[in-house]
VMD Tcl script that builds the backbone (N, CA, C; Angstrom):
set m [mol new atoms 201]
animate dup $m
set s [atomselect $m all]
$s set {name element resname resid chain x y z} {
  {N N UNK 1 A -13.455 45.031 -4.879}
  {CA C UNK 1 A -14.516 44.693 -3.965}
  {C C UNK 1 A -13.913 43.983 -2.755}
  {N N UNK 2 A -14.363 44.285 -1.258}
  {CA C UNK 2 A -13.915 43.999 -0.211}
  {C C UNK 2 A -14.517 42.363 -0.336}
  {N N UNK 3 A -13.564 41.679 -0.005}
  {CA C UNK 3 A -14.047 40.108 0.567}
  {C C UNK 3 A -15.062 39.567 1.809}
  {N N UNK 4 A -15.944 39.073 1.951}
  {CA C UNK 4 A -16.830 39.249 3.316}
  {C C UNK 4 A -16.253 37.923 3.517}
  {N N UNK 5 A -16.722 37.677 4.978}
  {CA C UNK 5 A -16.241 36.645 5.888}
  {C C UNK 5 A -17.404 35.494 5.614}
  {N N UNK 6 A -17.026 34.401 5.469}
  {CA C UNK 6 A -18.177 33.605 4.849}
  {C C UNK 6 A -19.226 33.234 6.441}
  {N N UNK 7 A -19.390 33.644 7.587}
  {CA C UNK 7 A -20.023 33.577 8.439}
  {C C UNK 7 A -20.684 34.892 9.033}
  {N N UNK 8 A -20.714 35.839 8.171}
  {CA C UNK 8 A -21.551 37.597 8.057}
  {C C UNK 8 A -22.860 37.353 7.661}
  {N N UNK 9 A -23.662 37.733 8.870}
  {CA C UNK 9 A -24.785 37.691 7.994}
  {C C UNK 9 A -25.598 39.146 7.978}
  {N N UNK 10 A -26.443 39.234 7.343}
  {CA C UNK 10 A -27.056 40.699 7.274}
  {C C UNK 10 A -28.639 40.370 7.818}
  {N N UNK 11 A -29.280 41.344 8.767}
  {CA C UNK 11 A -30.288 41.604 9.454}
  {C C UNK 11 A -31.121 42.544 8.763}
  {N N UNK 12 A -32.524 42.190 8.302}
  {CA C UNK 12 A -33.117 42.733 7.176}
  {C C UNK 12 A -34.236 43.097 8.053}
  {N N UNK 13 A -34.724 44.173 8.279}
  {CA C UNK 13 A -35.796 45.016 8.849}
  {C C UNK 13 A -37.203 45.778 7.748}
  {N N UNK 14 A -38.198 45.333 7.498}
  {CA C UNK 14 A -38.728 46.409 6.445}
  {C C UNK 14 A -39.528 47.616 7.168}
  {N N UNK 15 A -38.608 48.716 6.725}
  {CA C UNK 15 A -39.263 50.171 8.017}
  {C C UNK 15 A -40.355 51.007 6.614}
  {N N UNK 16 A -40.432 50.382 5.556}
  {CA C UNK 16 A -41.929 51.397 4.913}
  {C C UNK 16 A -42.250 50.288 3.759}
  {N N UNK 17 A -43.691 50.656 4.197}
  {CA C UNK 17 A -44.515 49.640 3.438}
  {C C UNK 17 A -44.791 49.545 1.498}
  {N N UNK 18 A -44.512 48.335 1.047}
  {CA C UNK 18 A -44.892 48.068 -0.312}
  {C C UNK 18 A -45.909 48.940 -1.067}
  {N N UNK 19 A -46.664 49.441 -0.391}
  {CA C UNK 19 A -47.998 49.628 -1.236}
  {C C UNK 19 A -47.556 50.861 -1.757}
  {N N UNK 20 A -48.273 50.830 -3.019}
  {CA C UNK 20 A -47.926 51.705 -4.440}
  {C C UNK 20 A -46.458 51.936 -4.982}
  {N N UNK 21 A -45.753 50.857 -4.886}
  {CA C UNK 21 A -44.384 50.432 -5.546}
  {C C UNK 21 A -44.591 49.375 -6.267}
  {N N UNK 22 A -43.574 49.286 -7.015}
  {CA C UNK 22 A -43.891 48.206 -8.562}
  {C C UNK 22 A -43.940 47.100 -7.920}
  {N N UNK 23 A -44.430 46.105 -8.876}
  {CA C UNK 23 A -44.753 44.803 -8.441}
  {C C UNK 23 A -43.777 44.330 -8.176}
  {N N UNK 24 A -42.309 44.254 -8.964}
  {CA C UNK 24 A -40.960 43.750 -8.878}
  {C C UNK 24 A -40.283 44.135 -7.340}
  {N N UNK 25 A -40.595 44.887 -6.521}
  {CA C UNK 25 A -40.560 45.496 -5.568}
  {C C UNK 25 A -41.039 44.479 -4.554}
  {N N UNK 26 A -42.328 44.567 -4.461}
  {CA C UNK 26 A -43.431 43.623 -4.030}
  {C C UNK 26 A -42.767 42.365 -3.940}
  {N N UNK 27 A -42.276 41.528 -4.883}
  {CA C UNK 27 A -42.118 40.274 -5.609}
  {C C UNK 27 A -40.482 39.896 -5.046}
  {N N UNK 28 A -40.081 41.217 -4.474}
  {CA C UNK 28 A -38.293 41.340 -4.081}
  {C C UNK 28 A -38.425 40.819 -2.588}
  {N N UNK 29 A -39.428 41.486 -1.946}
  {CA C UNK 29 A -39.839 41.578 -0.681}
  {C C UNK 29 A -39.780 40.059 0.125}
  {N N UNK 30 A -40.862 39.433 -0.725}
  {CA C UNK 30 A -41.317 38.475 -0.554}
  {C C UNK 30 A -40.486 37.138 -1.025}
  {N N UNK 31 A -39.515 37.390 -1.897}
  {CA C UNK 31 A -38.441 36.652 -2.025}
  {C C UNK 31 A -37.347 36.398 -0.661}
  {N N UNK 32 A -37.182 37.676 0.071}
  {CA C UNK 32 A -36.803 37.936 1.363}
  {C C UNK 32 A -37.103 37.310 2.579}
  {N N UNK 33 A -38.273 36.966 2.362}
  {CA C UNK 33 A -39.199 36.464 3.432}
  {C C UNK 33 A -39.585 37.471 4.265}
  {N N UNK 34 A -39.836 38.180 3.754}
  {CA C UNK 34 A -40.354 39.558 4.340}
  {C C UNK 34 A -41.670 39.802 3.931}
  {N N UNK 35 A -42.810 39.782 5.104}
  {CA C UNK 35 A -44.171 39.654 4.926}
  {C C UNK 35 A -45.466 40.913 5.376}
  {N N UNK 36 A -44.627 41.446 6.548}
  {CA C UNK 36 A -45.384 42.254 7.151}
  {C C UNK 36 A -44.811 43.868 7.458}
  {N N UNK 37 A -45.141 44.453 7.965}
  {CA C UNK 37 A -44.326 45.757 8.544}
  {C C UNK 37 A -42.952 45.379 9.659}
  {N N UNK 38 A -41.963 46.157 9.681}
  {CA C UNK 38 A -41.348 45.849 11.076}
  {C C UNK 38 A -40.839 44.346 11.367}
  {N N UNK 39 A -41.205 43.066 10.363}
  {CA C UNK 39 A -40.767 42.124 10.362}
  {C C UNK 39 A -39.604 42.087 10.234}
  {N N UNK 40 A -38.292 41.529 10.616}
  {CA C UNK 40 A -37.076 41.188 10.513}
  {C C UNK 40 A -36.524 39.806 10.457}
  {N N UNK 41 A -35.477 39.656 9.049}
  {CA C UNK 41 A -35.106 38.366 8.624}
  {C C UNK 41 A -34.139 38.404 8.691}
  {N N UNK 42 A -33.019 37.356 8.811}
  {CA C UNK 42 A -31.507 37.223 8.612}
  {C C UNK 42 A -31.291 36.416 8.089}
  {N N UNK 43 A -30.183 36.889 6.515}
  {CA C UNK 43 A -29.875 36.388 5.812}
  {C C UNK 43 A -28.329 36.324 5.428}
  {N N UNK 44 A -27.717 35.104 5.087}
  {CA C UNK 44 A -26.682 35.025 4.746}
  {C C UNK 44 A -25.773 36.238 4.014}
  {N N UNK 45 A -24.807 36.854 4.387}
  {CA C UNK 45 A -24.402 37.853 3.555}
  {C C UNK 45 A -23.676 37.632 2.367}
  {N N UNK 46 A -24.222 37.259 0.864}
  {CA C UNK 46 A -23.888 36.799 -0.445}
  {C C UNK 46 A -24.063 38.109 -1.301}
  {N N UNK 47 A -23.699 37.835 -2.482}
  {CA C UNK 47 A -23.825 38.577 -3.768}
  {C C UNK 47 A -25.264 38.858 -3.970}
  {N N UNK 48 A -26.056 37.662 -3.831}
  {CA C UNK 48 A -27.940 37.402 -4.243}
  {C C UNK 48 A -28.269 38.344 -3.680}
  {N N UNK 49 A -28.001 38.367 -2.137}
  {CA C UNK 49 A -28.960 39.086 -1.143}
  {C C UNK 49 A -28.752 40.211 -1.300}
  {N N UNK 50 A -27.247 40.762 -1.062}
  {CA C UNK 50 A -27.176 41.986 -1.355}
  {C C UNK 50 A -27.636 42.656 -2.560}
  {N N UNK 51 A -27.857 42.262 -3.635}
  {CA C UNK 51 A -28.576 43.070 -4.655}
  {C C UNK 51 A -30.237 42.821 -4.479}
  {N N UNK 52 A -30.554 41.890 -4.195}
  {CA C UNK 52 A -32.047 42.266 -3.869}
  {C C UNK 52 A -31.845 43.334 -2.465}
  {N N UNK 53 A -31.146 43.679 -1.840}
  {CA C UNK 53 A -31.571 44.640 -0.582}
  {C C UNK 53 A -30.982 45.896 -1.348}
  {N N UNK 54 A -30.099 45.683 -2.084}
  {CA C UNK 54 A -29.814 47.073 -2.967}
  {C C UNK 54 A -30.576 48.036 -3.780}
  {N N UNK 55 A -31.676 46.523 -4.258}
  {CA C UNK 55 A -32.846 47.084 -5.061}
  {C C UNK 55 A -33.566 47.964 -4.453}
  {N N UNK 56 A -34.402 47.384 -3.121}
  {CA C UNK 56 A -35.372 48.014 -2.716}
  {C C UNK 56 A -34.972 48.466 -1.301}
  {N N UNK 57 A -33.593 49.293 -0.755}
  {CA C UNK 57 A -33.063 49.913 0.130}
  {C C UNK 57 A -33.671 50.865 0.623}
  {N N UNK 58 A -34.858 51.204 0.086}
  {CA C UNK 58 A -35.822 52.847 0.548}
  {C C UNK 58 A -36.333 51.820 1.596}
  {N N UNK 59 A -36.634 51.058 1.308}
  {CA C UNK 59 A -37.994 50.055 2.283}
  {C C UNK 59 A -37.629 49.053 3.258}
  {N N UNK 60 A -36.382 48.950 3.566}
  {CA C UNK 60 A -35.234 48.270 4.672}
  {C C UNK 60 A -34.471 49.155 5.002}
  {N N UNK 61 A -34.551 48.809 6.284}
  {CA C UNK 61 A -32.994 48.753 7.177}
  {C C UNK 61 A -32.206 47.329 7.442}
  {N N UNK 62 A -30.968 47.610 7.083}
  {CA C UNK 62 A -30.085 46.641 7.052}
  {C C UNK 62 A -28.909 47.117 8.163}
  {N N UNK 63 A -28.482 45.754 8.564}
  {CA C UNK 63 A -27.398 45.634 9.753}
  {C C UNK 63 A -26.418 44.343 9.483}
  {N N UNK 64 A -25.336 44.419 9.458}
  {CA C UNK 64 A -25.014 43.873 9.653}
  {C C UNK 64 A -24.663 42.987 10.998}
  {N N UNK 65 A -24.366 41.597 10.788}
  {CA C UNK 65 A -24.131 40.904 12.050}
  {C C UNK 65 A -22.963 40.199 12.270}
  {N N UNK 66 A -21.954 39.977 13.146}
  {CA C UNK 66 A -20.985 38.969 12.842}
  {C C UNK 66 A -20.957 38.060 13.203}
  {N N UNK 67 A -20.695 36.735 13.422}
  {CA C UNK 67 A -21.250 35.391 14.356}
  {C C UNK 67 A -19.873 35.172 14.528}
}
mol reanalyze $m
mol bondsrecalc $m
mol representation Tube
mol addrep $m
């Protein structure tokens, strides 16, 4: 596994909406801080985050950022 730079962060976009996906889905989202359509969050680039954006990758776009 490649090493990330401890100042990477990842840019979280949600481009299709929750509704009629499992609750755990739902419940991933919102762990994100991801609330609405088209909302975008940035989050530290860790192990955590990346598997919750791994989970539900149909329903984000992700970017990375470098600071």
């Amino acid at each position: 596994m490649k090493k990330k730079a401890a100042n990477n962060m990842l840019k979280i976009t949600q481009i299709k909406s929750g509704i009629d996906y499992r609750a755990r889905a739902k419940r991933t989202l919102e762990a994100l801080g991801i609330h609405r359509m088209h909302q975008t969050v940035i989050h530290q680039d860790n192990p955590a985050i990346r598997g919750m954006v791994n989970s539900i990758s149909h329903l984000l776009k992700i970017e990375e950022v470098k600071e």
